[in-house]
C-alpha positions as CSV (number, residue, x, y, z in Angstrom):
1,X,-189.2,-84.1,17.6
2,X,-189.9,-83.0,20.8
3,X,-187.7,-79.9,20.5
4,X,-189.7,-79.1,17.1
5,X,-192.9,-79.6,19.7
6,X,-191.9,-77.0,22.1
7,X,-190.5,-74.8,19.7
8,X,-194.3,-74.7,18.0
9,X,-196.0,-74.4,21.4
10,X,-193.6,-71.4,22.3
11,X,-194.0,-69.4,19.0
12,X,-198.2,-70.3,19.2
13,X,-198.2,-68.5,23.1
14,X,-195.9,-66.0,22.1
15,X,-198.1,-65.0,19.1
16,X,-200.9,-65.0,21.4
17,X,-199.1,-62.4,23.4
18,X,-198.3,-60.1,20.9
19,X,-201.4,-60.1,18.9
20,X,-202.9,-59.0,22.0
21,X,-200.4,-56.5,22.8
22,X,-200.6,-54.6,19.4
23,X,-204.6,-53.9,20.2
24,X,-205.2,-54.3,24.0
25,X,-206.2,-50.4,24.3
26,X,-210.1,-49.5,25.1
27,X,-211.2,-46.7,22.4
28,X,-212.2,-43.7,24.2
29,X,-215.0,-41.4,22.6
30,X,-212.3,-39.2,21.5
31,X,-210.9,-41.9,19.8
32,X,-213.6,-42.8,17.8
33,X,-214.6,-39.6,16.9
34,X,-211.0,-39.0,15.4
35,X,-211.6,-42.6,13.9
36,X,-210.9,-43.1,10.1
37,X,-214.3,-42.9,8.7
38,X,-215.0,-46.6,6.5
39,X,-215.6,-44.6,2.9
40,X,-211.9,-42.8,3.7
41,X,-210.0,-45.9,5.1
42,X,-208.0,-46.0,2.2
43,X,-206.7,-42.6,2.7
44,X,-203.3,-42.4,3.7
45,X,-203.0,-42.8,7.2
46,X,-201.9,-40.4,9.5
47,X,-198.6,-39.6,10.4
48,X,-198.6,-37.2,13.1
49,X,-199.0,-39.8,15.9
50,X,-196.1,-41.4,18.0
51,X,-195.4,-45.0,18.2
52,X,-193.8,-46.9,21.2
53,X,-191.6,-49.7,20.1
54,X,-191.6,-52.3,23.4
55,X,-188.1,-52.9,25.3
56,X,-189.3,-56.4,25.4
57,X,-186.7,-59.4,24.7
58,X,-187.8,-60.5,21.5
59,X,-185.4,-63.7,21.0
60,X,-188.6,-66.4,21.8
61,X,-191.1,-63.6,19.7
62,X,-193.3,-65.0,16.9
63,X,-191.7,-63.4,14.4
64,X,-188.1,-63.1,15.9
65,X,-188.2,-67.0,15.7
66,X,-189.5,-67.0,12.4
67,X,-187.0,-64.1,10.5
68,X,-183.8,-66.5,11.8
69,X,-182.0,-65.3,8.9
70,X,-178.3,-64.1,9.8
71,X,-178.9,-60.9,8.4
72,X,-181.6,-60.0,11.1
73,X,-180.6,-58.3,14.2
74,X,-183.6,-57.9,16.6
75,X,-187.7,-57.8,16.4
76,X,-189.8,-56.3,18.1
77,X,-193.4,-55.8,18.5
78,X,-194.9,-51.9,18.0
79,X,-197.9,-50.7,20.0
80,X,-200.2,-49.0,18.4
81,X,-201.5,-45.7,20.0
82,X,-205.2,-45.8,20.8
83,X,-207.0,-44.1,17.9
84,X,-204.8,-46.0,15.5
85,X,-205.7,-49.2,16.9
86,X,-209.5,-48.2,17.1
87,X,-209.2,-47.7,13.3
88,X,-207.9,-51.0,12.1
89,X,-210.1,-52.9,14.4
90,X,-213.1,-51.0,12.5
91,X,-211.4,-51.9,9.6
92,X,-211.0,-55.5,10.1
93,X,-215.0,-55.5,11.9
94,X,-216.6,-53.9,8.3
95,X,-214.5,-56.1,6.2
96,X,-215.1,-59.3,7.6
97,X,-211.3,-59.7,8.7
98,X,-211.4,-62.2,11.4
99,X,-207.9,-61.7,12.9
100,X,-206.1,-58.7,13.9
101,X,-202.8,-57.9,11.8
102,X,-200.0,-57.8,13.2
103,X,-196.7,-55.9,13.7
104,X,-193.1,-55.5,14.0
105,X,-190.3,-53.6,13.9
106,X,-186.9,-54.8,12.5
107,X,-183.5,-54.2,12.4
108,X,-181.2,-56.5,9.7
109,X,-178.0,-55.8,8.1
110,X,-177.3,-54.7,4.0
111,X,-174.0,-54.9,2.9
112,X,-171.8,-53.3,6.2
113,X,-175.1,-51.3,7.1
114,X,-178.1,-51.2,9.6
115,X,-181.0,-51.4,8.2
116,X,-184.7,-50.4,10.0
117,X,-187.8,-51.4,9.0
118,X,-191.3,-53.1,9.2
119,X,-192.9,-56.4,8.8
120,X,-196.4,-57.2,9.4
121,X,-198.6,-60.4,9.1
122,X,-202.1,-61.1,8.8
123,X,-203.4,-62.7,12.3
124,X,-203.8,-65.6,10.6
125,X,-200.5,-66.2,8.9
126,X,-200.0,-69.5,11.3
127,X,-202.6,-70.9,10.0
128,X,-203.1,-69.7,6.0
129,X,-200.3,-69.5,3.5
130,X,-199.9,-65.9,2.2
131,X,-197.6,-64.1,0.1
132,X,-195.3,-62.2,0.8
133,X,-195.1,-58.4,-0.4
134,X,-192.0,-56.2,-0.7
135,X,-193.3,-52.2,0.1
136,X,-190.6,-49.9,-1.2
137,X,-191.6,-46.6,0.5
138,X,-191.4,-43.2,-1.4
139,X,-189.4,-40.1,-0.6
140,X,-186.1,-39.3,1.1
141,X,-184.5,-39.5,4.1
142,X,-187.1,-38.8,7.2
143,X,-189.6,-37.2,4.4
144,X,-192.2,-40.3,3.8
145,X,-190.4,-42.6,6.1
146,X,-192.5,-45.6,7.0
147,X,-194.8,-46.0,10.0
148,X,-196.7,-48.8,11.5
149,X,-200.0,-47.9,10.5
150,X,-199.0,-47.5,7.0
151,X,-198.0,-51.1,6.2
152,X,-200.4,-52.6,8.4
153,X,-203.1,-51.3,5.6
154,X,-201.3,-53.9,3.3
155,X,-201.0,-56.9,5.4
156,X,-204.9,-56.2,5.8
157,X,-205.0,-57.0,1.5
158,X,-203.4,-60.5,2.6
159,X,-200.2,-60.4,2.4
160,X,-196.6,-60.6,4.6
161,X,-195.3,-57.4,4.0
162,X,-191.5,-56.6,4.7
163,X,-190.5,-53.2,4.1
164,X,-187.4,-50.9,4.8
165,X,-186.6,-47.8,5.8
166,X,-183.5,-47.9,3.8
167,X,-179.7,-47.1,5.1
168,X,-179.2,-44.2,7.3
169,X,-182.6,-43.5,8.3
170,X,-184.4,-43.2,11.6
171,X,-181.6,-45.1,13.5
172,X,-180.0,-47.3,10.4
173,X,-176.6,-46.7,9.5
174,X,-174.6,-45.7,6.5
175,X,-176.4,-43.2,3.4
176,X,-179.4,-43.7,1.1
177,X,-178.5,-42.8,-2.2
178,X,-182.1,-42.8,-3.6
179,X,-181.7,-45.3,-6.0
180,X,-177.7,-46.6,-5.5
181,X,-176.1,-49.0,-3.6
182,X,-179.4,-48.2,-1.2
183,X,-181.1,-50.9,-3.5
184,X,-179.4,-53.5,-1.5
185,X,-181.4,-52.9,1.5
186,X,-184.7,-54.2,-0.8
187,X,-183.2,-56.7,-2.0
188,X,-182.2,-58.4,1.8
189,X,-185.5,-58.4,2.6
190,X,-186.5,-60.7,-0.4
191,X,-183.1,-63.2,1.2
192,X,-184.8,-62.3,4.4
193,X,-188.0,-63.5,3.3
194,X,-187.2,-67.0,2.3
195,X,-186.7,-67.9,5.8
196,X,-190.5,-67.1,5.9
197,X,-191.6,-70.9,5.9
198,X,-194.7,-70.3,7.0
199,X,-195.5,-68.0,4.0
200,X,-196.3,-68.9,0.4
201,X,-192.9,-70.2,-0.9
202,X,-191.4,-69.4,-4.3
203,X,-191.1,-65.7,-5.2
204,X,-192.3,-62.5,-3.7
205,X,-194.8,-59.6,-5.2
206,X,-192.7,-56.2,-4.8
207,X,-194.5,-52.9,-4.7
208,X,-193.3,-49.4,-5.2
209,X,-194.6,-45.3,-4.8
210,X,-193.1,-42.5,-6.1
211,X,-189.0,-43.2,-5.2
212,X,-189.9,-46.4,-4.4
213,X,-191.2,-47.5,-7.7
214,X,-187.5,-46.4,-9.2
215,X,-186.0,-49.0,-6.6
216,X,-188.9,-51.2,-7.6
217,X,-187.7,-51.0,-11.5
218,X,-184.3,-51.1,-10.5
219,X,-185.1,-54.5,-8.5
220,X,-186.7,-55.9,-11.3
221,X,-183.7,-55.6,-13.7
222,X,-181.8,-57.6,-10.8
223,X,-183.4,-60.3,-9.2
224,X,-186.1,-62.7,-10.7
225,X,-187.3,-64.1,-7.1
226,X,-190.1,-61.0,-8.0
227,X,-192.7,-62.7,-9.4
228,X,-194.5,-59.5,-10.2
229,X,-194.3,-56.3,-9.8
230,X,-196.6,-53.0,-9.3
231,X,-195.5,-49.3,-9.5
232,X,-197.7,-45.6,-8.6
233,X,-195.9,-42.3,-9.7
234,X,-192.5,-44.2,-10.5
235,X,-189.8,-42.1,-11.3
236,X,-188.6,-43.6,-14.9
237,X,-186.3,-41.0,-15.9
238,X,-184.3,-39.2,-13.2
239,X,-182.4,-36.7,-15.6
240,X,-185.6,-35.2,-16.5
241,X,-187.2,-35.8,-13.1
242,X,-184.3,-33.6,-12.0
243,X,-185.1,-30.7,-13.9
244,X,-188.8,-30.9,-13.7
245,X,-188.4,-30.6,-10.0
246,X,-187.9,-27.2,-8.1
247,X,-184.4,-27.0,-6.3
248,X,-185.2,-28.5,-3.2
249,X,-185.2,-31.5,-5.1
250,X,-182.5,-30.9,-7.1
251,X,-180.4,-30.4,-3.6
252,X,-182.0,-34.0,-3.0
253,X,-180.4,-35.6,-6.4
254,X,-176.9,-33.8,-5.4
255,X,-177.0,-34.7,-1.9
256,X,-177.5,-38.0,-2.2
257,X,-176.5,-39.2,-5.7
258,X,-173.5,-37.2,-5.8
259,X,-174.1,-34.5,-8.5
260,X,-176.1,-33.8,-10.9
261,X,-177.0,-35.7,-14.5
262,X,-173.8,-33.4,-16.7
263,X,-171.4,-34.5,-13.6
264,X,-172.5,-38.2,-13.2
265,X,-174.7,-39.4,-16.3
266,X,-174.0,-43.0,-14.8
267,X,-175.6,-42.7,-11.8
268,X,-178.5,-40.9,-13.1
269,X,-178.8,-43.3,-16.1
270,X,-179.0,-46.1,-13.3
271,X,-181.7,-44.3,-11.8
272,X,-183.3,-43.8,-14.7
273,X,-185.8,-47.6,-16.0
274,X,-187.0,-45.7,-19.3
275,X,-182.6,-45.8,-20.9
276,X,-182.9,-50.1,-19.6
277,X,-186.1,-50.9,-20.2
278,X,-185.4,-54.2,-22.1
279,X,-183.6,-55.3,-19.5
280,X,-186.7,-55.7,-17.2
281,X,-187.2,-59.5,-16.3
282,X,-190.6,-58.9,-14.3
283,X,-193.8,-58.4,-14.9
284,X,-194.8,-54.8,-14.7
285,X,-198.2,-53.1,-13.3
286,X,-197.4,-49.4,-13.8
287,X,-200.1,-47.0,-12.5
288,X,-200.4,-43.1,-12.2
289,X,-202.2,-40.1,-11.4
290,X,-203.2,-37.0,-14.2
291,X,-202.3,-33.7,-14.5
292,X,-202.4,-33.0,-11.1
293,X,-199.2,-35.1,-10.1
294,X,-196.6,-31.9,-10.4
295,X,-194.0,-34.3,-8.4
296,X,-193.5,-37.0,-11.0
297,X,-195.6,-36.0,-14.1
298,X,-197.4,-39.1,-16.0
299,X,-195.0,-38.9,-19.0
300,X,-192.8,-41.4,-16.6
301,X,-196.0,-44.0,-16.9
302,X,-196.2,-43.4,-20.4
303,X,-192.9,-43.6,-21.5
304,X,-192.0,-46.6,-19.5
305,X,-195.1,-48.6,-20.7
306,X,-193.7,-47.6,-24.4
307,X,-190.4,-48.5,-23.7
308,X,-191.7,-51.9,-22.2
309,X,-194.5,-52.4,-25.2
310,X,-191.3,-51.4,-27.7
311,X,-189.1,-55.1,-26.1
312,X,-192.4,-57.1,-25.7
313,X,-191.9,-56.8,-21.9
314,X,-195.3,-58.3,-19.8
315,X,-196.9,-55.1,-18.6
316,X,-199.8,-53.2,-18.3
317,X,-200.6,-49.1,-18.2
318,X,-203.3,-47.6,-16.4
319,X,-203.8,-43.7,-15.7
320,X,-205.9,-42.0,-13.0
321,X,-206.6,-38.5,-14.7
322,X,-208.7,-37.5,-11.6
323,X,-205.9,-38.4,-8.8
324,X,-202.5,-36.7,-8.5
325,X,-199.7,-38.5,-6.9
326,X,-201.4,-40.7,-4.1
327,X,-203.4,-43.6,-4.8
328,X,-205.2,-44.0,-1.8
329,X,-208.4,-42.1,-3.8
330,X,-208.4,-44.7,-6.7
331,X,-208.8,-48.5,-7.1
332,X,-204.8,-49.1,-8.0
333,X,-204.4,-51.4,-5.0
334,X,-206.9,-53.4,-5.8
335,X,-206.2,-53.5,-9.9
336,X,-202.7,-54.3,-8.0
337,X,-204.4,-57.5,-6.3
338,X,-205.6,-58.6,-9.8
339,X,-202.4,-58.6,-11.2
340,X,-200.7,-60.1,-8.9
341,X,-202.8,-62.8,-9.7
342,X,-202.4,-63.5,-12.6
343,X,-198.7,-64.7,-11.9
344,X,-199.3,-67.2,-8.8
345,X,-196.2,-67.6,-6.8
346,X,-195.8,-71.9,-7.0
């Protein structure tokens, strides 16, 4: 009992610590005039800014004590750089948030690999229950890799939001294969997760953009511990995703898959929801953008929502025609809220 005591005392001072380390800047004019104005918060954040990642020791950190799954290898809290930090804590003032989120970077192990990543946590998390929500990132490689700023916008919705880098990026070891064994690195951070006790207990929310709804589909064939699921711009069919593409991308599928759909079908078939559609076990929210989404056209939503309708899968279809292949200009995140839920995680 009295070790459980301490314990509690040190992660409550420690918390304090860090929550006051991700936002202990004073916004300079120049800050807030570069601030995210409140109609275009939900724009996606900027990326050309550089984030500092503390040396600190992290094994008595908030969350360091809480992720004590053996597949973890070190957390540590990221500082925000000023004019980030002036914009969430504008954020948080107009909405009513009353705690700062917070932050951290992670490194855990996937199969033989190193994984990076992020997980972030509403300032509140000690004392409210939340969910927890699985961000599978878009792109490849270092092209739409993760930063802070970027997942903190989800922990602001209310949730505990773990999300990878995948193998071989920014540090991690091994090779994504957009969509291959890769898919292992999501699905540690849902056995990650459940060491999470101070979270809502009993499934995770998973959702994915562009790649990342591909590994979110690919998830939900595999592992029923996703209560629900939500998808923008999926990719449901990479062999005609690689031929709608221009040949960077086509470099992308031979690089990393190995070929191209006539050399391995399999692997391009795995990558490809639309061909397994019946074997889906999650709940499905599948949104995306009109015409003007040249990188994954909306035939992919459509298609998948028939294919799903076809085996009386649980899903629903709805298409932007006025946004192209972000979201951050529509509602989707907060239709995404709704669905979510509608399947409670008990």
């Amino acid at each position: 009992m009295r070790k459980q005591l301490l314990f509690v005392m040190c992660v409550f001072a420690i918390s304090f610590l860090m929550v006051g380390c991700s936002s202990n800047y004073d916004a300079t004019e120049e800050d807030m005039n570069e601030a995210i104005p409140f109609e275009e918060i939900y724009e996606a954040p900027a990326i050309d800014v550089v984030y500092e990642i503390t040396d600190e020791p992290t094994s008595c950190s908030l969350l360091a004590a809480m992720l004590s799954h053996e597949a973890v290898i070190d957390v540590t809290p990221v500082i925000l750089p000023p004019r980030v930090t002036f914009n969430i804590e504008q954020f948080v003032a107009y909405n009513d948030i009353e705690h700062m989120p917070i932050i951290y970077s992670i490194r855990y192990t996937s199969d033989s690999y190193q994984v990076r990543g992020f997980v972030a946590a509403p300032g509140d998390f000690m004392y409210r229950s939340y969910p927890i929500l699985i961000y599978n990132r878009g792109g490849n490689r270092e092209i739409g890799a993760l930063t802070p700023d970027y997942v903190l916008w989800y922990a602001m919705r209310g949730y505990i939001v773990l999300a990878s880098q995948y193998r071989g990026i920014l540090g991690g070891t091994g090779r994504e294969q957009f969509g291959g064994d890769d898919i292992n690195d999501v699905l540690r951070l849902i056995d990650i997760s459940e060491n999470l006790h101070f979270a809502q207990q009993g499934g995770v929310y998973m959702l994915g953009v562009s790649r990342g709804g591909m590994m979110t589909y690919i998830a939900s064939r595999m592992d029923d511990r996703i209560r629900a699921a939500a998808v923008w711009a999926a990719i449901s069919n990479s062999f005609e995703s690689f031929y709608e593409r221009e040949d960077a991308m086509q470099m992308v599928y031979i690089e990393l898959v190995g070929g191209t759909p006539e050399e391995l079908p399999e692997e391009f078939e795995r990558r490809s929801a639309v061909m397994w559609a019946d074997e889906i076990i999650v709940p499905l929210l599948i949104g995306h953008g009109g015409e003007a989404d040249w990188r994954v056209p909306t035939h992919h939503a459509i298609n998948m929502a028939e294919a799903l309708e076809n085996y009386g899968k649980q899903h629903r279809l709805i298409i932007f025609p006025d946004a192209d292949h972000s979201h951050w200009e529509t509602n989707f995140l907060d239709e995404m809220d709704e669905w979510f839920k509608q399947f409670p995680i008990e």
